[in-house]
N, C-alpha and C positions, 0 to 999 in steps of 0.2 A: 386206281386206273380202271376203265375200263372193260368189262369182260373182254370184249370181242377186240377189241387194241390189242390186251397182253395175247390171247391168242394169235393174232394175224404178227406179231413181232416175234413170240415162239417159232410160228414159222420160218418167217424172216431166219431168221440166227440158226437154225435149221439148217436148212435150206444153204449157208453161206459157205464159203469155199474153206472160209478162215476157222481156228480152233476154239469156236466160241462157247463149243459146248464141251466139249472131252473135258475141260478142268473146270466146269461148274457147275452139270446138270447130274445129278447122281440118278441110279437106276429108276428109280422112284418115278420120277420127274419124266424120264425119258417113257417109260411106260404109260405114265397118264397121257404123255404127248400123242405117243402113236398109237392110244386106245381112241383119243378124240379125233385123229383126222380126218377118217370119213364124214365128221358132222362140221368140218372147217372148210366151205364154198373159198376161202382166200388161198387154201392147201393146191388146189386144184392143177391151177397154170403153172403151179411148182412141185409136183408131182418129180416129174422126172431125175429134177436136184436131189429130193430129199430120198428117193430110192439109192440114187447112185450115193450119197454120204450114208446113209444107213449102211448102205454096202461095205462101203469102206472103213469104217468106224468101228464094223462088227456089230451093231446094235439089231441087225434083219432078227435076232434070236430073241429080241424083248418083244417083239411087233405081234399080234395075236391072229389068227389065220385069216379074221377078217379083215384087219390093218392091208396084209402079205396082197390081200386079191385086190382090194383099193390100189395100194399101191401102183402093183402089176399093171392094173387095169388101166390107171391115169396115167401111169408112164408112158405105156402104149402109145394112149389115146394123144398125151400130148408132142410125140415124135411123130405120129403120122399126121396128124394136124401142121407142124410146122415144117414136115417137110414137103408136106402138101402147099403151102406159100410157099417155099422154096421152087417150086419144080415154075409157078404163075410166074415168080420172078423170073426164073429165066427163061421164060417164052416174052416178058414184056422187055427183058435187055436184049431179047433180038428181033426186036423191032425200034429200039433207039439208034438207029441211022444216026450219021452227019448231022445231019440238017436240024437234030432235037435237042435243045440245052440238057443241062445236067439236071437231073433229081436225086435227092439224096433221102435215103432210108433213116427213120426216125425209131427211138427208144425200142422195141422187146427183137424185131427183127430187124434191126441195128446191130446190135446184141448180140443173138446168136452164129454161133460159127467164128469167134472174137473171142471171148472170154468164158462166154454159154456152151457147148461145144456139141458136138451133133448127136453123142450118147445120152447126152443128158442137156437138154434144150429149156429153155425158160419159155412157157407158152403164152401168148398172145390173141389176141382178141382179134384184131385186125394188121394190115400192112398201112404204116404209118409213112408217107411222104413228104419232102419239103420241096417246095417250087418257087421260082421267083416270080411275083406276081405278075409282070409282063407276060410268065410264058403259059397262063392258066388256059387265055385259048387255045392252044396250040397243044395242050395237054387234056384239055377235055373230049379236040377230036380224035388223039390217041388211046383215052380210054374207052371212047364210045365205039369203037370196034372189037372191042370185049367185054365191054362190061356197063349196068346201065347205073345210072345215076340215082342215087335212094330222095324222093322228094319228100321235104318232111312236111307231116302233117296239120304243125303246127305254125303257130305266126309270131311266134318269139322274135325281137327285136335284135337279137345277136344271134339268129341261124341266118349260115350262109356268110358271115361277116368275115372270117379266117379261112374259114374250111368247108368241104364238100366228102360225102360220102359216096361209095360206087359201091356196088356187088356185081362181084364176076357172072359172066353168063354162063363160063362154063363149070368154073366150083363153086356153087351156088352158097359152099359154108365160109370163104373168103369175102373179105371185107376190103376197099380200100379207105383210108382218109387223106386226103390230100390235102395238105398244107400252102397258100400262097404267105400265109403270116404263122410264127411260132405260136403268137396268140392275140388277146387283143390287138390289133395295131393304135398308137396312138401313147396307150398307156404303156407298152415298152418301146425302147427303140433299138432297134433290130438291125447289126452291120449286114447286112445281106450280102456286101462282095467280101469282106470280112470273113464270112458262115465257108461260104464257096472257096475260096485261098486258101482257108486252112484245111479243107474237106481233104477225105483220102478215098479211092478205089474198096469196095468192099471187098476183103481176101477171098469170099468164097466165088464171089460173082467175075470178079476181075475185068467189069468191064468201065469202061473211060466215064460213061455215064451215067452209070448206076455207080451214087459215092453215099459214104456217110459222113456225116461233121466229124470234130475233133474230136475228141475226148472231153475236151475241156468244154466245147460248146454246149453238149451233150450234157452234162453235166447242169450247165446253168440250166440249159430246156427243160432240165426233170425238174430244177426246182420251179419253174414257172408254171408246169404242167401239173404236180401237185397242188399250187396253188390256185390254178383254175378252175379245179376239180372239186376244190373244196374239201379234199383228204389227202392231209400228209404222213397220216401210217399205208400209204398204197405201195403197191410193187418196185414204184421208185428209188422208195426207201435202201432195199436189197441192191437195187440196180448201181446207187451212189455207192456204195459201200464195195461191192464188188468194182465198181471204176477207180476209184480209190484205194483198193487194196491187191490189185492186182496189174492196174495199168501203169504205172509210174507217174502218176496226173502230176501238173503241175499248179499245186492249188493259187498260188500268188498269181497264174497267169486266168485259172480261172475269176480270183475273184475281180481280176482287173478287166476282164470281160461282162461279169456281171456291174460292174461298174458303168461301163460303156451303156449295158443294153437298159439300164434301171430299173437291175432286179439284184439289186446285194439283198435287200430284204428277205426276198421267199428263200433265197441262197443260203441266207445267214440259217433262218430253221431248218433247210435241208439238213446240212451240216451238222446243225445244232442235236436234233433228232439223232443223227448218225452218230452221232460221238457218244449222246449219252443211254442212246437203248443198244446200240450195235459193238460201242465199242471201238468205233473207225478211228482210224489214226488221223486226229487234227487237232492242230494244235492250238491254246489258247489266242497265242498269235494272230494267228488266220484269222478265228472267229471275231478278234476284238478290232479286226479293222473294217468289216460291215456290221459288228453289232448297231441295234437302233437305240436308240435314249431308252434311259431307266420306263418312262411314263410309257413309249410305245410297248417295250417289252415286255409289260407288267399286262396290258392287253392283251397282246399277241400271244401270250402264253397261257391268256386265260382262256381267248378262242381257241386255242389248239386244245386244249384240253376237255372246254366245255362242248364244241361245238363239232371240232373238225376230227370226231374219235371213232365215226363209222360213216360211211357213204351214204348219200341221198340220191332217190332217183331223181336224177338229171330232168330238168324243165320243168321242175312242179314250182308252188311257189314260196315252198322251202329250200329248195337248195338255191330259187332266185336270192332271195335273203339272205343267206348265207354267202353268196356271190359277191350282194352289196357292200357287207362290212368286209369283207376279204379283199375286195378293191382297195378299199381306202386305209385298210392295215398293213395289208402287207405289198403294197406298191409303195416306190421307191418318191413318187410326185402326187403331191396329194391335189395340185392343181392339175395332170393327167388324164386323174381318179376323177373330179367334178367333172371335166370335158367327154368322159369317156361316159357319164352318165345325162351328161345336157343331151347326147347328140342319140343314148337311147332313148331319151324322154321324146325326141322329134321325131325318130322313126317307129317310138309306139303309138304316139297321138296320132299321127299320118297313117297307122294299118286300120285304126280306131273310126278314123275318119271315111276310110275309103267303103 
């Protein structure tokens, strides 16, 4: 495997809520772990986990005094970080009047204050939004009185296609991404009054329009969002495992959701992943009613392994590539896949052209 995999999955298991290390990591192990964190960038936005289970576990005494101030330091840094989005959130849920549909908070600050809990936060990059595409007008002139709109620099054929990026004007280290689509549109399909029906009030926020998805939705979104990204050893990974192991999911309703949206596939390796590096409780069962044929899986698991085992920086024309066979592997319509790439072929000939 991997160097930097088995690292970022040590984390992972780390990091988890569940007993995954007390009965198989002996002191040895545990020491080599928290002698290399400071040099693990994946450690970072899970700082504050892996302090608070050191804590509890009794292991703060194998950690060496520079592990202790890393630590310290990233826990800090990542509790004022996200309670610094927390505070943006609720200056923009009091300005969701009547009159503004609903948006619902997507994946790490989804998350927290839920399962993640406010001593110990799972950090985040940005505040992840879902919107219903009709209401993107009506949401762009509510973020534009706070915040401006990141224009990208580049003429990629799939920016702008889903999603949009904002930075606050007034916490300038806050990011939004606002979602009118999960992801592609086209190559999934997406119950969007479905999404909203099942949505709930987020507990910390409590307010009617600021919601997040189900559980269950949530759930397939990681898997599509792994898969977009082109890495399925990412934060997700913990996130499934944690929703799984601590929310009472109902997997048979997830997978019949992933069903609906035509994403058993990326679903089926979430899972897949989770069972066999984390240990999650799933069962053969589950997996064998979205596994894909012997010939896909036999790919799919060569890509994961050869390909999808560290991040690429986004927009180059490696991770485009990596992108293309990940389309057609792990989507669920392989006739989707071909449309979804005819109608990039016409909007990059057409920027080429102009």
């Amino acid at each position: 495997m991997h160097n930097t995999v088995r690292q970022r999955l040590d984390v992972f298991i780390y990091a988890s809520s569940t007993d995954l290390v007390e009965t198989k990591w002996p002191n040895g192990k545990l020491v080599q772990f928290f002698n290399s964190l400071p040099q693990m960038p994946s450690a970072e936005r899970l700082a504050a986990l892996i302090y608070k289970h050191a804590n509890q576990r009794g292991h703060l005494q194998l950690c060496s005094a520079k592990t202790l101030i890393w630590l310290k330091q990233y826990t800090f840094a990542v509790i004022v970080d996200v309670e610094e989005k927390k505070a943006v959130l609720r200056e923009l849920a009091n300005t969701l009047t009547d009159e503004y549909p609903v948006m619902m908070l997507l994946k790490g600050m989804a998350f927290n204050d839920r399962w993640y809990t406010s001593e110990a936060p799972r950090g985040t990059s940005d505040i992840d939004f879902l919107i219903a595409p009709n209401d993107k007008n009506q949401f762009e002139k509510l973020f534009s009185r706070q915040s401006s709109k990141i224009i990208s620099k580049s003429d990629k054929a799939f920016d702008g296609l889903f999603e949009q990026t904002w930075q606050s004007n007034y916490k300038t280290r806050v990011y939004f991404d606002i979602h009118w689509h999960l992801s592609y549109p086209g190559l999934f399909h997406f119950d969007q009054e479905g999404i909203a029906k099942r949505s709930i009030q987020h507990p910390l926020y409590k307010h009617p329009k600021l919601r997040v998805m189900s559980n269950e939705d949530q759930l397939v979104n990681l898997a599509i969002h792994l898969m977009r990204d082109c890495d399925f050893y990412d934060y997700g990974l913990l996130d499934c495992h944690e929703l799984i192991c601590n929310q009472n999911m109902d997997l048979e309703r997830v997978i019949k959701i992933a069903k609906q949206w035509r994403a058993k596939t990326c679903l089926f390796y979430l899972l897949w992943l989770c069972e066999l590096h984390l240990n999650t409780p799933i069962t053969k069962e589950s997996l064998s009613q979205i596994k894909p044929n012997s010939v896909k899986h036999i790919l799919c698991k060569s890509i994961i392994k050869q390909w999808l085992v560290k991040p690429t920086k986004i927009k180059t024309n490696g991770h485009r590539l990596k992108q293309f066979f990940v389309v057609f592997l792990f989507s669920d319509s392989v006739f989707a896949a071909i449309r979804l790439y005819y109608l990039y072929a016409l909007k990059y000939i057409s920027s080429k052209v102009k």
